[in-house]
N, C-alpha and C positions, 0 to 999 in steps of 0.2 A: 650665510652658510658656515661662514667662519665661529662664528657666534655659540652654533649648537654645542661645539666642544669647550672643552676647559681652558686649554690655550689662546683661543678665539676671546676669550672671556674676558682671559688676564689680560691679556692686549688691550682687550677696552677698558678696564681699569686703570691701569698705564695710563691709558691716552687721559681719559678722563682726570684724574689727579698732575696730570702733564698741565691740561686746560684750565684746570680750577674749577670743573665743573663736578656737584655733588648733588644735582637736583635736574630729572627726568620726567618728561612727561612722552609716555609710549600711547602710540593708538594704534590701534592695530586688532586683529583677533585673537581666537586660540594661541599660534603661533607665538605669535609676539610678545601679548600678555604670561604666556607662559615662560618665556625666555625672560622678560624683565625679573616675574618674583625668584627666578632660579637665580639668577644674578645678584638680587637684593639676598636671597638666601647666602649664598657663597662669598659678598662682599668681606665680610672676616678675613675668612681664608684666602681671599685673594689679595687684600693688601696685606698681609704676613710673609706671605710669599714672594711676591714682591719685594719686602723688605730683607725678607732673607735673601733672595738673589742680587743685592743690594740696584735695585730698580728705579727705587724710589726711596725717599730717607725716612725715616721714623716717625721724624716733627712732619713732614708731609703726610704721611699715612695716621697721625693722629688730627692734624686740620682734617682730614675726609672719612675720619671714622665711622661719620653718617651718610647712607645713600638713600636717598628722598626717589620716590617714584610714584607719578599718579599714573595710573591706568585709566586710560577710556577705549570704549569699545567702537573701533570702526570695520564696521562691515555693510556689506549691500546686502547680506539677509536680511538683515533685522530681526536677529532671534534671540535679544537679549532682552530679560526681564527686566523689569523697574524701568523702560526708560518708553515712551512714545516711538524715537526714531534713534537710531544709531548712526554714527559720524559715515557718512557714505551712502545709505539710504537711499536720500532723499533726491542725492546724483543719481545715483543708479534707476532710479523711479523717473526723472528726467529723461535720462536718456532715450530710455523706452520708450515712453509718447514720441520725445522727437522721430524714434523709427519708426511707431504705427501712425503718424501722419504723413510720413513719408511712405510708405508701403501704402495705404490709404487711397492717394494720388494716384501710383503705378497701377493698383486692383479699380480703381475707377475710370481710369481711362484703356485698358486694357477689358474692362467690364467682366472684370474674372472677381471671386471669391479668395480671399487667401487666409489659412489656417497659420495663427500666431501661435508661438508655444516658449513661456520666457520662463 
């Protein structure tokens, strides 16, 4: 939640040039994806600031000049193009049978009918 704002941001900047860390890999959806390239967009501006609030030092904000970020798409819709199956899927497709063969059981020895709806 913190994330959505500017502050939330620079924080993580901070932390990350704290870590030594300059390279990302987000899965996630809309959400996510969309918060990583706003971060990759603003990366500049946020170690500048940074250095201006003397946060972090200069030679540090030019070692992490670069912020690296793969994006991959995890969701249990699976409604992204170019790919067969999206990171979460193929869970979520599991889990499912695990319920209608458990419901399955309960509707046949109850010898009732029951209406799924996923």
């Amino acid at each position: 939640k913190e994330f959505r704002e500017r502050p939330g941001r620079l924080r993580a900047a901070k932390n990350l040039i704290e870590h030594g860390i300059n390279n990302i890999v987000c899965i996630g959806g809309d959400g996510s994806l969309t918060g990583a390239h706003l971060f990759r967009e603003e990366w500049d501006s946020l170690l500048q600031e940074l250095v201006e609030k003397k946060e972090v030092t200069q030679e540090n904000a030019s070692t992490y000049k670069h912020l690296n970020i793969v994006g991959l798409v995890g969701s249990i819709d699976n409604d992204f193009c170019g790919t067969d199956m999206t990171i979460g899927a193929d869970s979520a497709l599991h889990r499912i049978m695990e319920a209608i063969d458990c419901i399955t059981t309960t509707a046949s020895s109850h010898q009732r009918c029951f209406v799924l709806e996923v």
